[in-house]
C-alpha positions in Angstrom: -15.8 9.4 28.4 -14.3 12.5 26.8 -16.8 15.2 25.3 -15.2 17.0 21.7 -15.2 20.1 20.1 -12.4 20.4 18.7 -12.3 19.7 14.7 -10.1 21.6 12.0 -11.2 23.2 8.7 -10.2 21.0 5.3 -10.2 24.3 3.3 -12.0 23.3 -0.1 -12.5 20.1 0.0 -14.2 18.3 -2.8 -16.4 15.9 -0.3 -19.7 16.4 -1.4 -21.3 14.3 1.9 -21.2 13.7 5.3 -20.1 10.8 7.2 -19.7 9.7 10.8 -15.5 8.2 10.8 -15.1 5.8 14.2 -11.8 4.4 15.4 -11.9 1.2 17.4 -9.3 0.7 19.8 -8.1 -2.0 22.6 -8.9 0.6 25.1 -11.0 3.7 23.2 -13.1 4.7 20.7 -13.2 7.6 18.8 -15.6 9.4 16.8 -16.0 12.9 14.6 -17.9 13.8 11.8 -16.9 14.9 8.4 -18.3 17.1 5.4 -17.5 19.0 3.0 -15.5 21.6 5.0 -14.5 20.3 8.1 -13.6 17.3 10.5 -14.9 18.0 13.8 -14.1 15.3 16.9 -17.3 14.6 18.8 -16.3 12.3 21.3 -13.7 9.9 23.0 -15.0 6.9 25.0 -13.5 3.7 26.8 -13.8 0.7 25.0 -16.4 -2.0 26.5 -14.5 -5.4 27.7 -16.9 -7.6 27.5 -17.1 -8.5 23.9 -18.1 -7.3 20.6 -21.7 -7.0 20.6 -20.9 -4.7 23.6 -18.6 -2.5 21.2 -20.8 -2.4 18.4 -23.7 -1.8 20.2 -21.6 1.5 22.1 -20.7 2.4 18.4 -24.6 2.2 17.1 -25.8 4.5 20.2 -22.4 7.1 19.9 -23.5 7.4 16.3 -27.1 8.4 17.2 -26.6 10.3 19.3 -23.7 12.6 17.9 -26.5 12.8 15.2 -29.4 14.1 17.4 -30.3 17.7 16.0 -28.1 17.2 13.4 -29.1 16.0 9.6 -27.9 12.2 9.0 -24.5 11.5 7.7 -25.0 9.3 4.2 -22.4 6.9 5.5 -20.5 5.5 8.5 -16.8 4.5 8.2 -15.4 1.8 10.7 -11.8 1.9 11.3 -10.0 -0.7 13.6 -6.9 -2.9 13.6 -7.2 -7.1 12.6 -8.1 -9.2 10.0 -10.9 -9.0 8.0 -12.4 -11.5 5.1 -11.6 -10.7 1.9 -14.9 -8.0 0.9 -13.9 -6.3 4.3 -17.1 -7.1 6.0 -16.1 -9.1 8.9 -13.9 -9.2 11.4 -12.1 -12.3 11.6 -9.9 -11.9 14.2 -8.5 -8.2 16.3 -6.0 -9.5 18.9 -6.0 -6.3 20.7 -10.1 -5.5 21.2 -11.7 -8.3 23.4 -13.8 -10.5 21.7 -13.3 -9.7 18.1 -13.3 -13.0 15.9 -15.6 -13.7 13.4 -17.7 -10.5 13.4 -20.3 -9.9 11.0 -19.3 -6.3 11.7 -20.9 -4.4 8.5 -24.0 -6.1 8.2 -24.5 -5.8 12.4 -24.3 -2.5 12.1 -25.8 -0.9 9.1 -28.9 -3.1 9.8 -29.2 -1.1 13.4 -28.4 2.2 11.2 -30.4 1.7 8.1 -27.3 3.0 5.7 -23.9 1.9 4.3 -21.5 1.0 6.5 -17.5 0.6 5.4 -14.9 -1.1 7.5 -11.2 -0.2 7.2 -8.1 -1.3 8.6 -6.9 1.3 11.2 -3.4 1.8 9.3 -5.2 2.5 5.9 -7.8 4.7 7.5 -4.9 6.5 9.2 -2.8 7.0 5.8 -6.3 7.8 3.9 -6.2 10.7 6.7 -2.2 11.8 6.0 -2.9 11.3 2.6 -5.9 13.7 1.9 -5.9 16.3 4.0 -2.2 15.8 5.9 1.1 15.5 5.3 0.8 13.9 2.3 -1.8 16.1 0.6 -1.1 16.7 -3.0 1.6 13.9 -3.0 0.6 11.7 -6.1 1.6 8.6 -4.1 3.0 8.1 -0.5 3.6 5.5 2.4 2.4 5.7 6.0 3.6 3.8 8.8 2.5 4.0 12.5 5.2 2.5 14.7 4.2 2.6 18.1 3.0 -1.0 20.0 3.6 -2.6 16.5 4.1 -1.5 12.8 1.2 -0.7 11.2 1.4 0.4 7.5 -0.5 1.6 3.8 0.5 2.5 0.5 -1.8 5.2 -1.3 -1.5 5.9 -5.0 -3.5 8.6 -6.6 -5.4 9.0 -3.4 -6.6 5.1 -3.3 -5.4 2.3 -1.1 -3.4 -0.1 -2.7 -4.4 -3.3 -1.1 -2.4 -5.9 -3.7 -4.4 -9.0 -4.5 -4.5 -11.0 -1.3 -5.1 -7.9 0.3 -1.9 -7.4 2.2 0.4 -4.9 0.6 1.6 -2.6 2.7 2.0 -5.0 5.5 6.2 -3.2 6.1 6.1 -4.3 9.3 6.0 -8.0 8.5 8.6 -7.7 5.9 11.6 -10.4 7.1 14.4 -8.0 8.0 16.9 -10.1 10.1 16.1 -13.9 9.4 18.0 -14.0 12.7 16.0 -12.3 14.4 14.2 -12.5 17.7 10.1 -13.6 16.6 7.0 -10.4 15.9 4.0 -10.7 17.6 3.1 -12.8 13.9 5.2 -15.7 14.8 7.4 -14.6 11.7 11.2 -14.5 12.7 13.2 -11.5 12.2 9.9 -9.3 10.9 11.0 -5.5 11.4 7.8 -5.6 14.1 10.2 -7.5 16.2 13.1 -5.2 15.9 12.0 -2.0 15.4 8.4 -1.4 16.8 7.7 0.3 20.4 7.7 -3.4 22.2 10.6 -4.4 20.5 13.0 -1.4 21.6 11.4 -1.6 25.0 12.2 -5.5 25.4 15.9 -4.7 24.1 16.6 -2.1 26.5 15.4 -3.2 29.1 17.3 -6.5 28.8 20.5 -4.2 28.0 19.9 -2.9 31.3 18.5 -5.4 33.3 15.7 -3.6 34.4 12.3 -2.5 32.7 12.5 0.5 30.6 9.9 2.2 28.4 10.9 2.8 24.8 10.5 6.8 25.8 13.0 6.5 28.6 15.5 4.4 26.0 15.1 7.6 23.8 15.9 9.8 26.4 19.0 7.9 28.0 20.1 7.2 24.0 19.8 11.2 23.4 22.0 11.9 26.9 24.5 9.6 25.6 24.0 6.2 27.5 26.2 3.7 25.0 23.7 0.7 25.7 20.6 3.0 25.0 21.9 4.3 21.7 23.0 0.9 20.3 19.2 -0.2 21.3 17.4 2.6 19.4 20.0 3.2 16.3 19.7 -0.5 16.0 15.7 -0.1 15.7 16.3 3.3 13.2 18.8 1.6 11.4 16.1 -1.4 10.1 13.6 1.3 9.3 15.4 3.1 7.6 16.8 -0.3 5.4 12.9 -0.9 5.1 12.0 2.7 3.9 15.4 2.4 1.3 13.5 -1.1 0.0 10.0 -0.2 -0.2 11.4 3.5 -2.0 13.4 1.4 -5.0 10.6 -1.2 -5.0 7.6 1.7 -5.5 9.4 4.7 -5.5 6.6 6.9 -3.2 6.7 10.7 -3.4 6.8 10.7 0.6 6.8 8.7 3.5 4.9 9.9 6.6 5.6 8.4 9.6 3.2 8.8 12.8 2.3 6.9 16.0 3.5 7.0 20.0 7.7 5.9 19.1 7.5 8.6 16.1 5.6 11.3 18.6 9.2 11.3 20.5 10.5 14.2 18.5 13.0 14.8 15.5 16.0 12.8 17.1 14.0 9.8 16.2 12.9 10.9 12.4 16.0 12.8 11.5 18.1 9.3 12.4 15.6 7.3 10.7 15.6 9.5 7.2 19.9 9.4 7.1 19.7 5.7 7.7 17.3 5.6 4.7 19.1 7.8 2.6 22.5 5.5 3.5 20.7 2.6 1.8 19.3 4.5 -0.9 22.6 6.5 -1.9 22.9 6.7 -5.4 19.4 5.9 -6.5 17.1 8.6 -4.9 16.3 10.9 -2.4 13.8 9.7 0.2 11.2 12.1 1.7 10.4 11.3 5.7 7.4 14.0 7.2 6.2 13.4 10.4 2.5 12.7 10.5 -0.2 15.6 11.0 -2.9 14.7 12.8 -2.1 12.0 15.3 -5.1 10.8 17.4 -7.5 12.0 15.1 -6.2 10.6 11.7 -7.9 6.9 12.5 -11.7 8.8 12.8 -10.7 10.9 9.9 -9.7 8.6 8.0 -12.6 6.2 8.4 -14.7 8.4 7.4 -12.8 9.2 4.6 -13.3 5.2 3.6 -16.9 5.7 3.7 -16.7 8.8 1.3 -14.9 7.3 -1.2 -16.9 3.6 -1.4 -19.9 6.0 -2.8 -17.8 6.9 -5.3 -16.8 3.8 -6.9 
């Protein structure tokens, strides 16, 4: 268990109540508070392995007791990766966080809290994040992706998720990109998950090498000029950036922001991604690439950002 202070000031922010954000992981859980002026982290802890009442139940006493001596937040925002029913108040399935499938999440846990409780896919909770208060602040539209174990991803326009009418816009890492393709963790062939996430450039290295390699150390050996190494990753920047070119003529964002652990390896990585994107998209538009601003904290933040704005509707 980590202990938090750390937070940052939003400035003047128009939230006019406070809610508790949380961020379920495979392996933590995060949780901070936000009001009207600032996000503040409160605390980092392992995630339980022995199924979900387990997890929810951690969540329900975290909340409590961040909230001891404290007035009660209004609202409680619930972000975590999966697939949830249609109203977003179960879980139906989260491969990576042991024992999720068919959850009654939101009813099991406002009914221990006594208040409204909002769940949120973690890749729209981390755009809401980017979007209000990041790198995207002030952009009228924009597109975040996390590309780290797998692709995760979100359109926001005019400071609202666009969630399409299944549900499932957004979803750039399933997009087909090479029909060819080797098969993403969905079972879909050629999905730009399977070229171009974390585990993807990993696997291709290392099979270029015959030996296991981390998609870190295929940046690194790629940026010292090892010929199999940078035929691996410019492979993998290459797609993305076709995928950023696509989604830009399809919606035409204001910005991309790009965040999680393959983005985190500096600007080789985004600077090779944006001229790939630009390549595709020559003579229609410029594309704007940011890196993402607040990393680990933007799936908390951006929870309880979810919670804000369901009282506002």
């Amino acid at each position: 268990m980590r202990l938090c202070s750390a937070g940052f000031s939003l400035g003047n922010s128009t939230n006019m109540t406070t809610s508790i954000g949380i961020d379920i992981g495979g392996t933590k859980i995060s949780i901070g508070v936000l009001d009207d002026q600032s996000f503040t982290s409160k605390k980092v802890i392992a995630t339980p392995k022995d199924g979900w009442r387990s997890v929810l139940n951690r969540v329900i006493e975290e909340v409590q007791a961040v909230e001891e001596g404290q007035p009660r937040a209004q609202q409680v925002g619930i972000g975590m990766p999966g697939m949830f029913n249609p109203e977003r108040t179960e879980v139906v399935y989260a491969s990576n966080v042991y024992g999720f499938q068919n959850v009654p999440l939101v009813e099991y846990v406002s009914e221990a809290l006594g208040r409204v409780v909002v769940l949120e896919n973690d890749a729209n909770a981390a755009a809401l994040a980017e979007d209000t208060f990041g790198a995207a602040k002030n952009a009228s539209s924009s597109v975040f992706l996390t590309i780290s174990t797998g692709i995760g991803s979100s359109i926001i326009l005019n400071g609202r998720i666009w969630r399409g009418v299944h549900g499932i816009a957004g979803e750039i890492g399933h997009i087909v990109a090479d029909p060819e393709g080797a098969l993403a963790p969905s079972g879909v062939a050629g999905a730009l998950e399977g070229i171009a996430s974390g585990t993807a450039i990993a696997r291709d290295a290392s099979y270029a090498l015959g030996h296991p390699v981390s998609t870190s150390e295929a940046f690194a050996l790629a940026q010292e000029g090892n010929e199999l190494m940078e035929r691996v990753v410019h492979r993998a920047m290459r797609y993305l950036g076709m995928a950023l070119a696509n989604v830009q003529k399809l919606i035409d964002p204001e910005v991309f922001v790009i965040g999680g652990g393959v983005a985190s390896s500096g600007p080789y990585f985004l600077e090779h991604v944006h001229a790939y994107a630009q390549q595709f998209a020559r003579g229609f538009c410029d594309i704007k690439v940011v890196p993402a601003q607040f990393g680990t904290d933007a799936g908390a933040l951006g929870a309880a950002i979810a919670a804000q704005q369901s009282q506002s509707h």
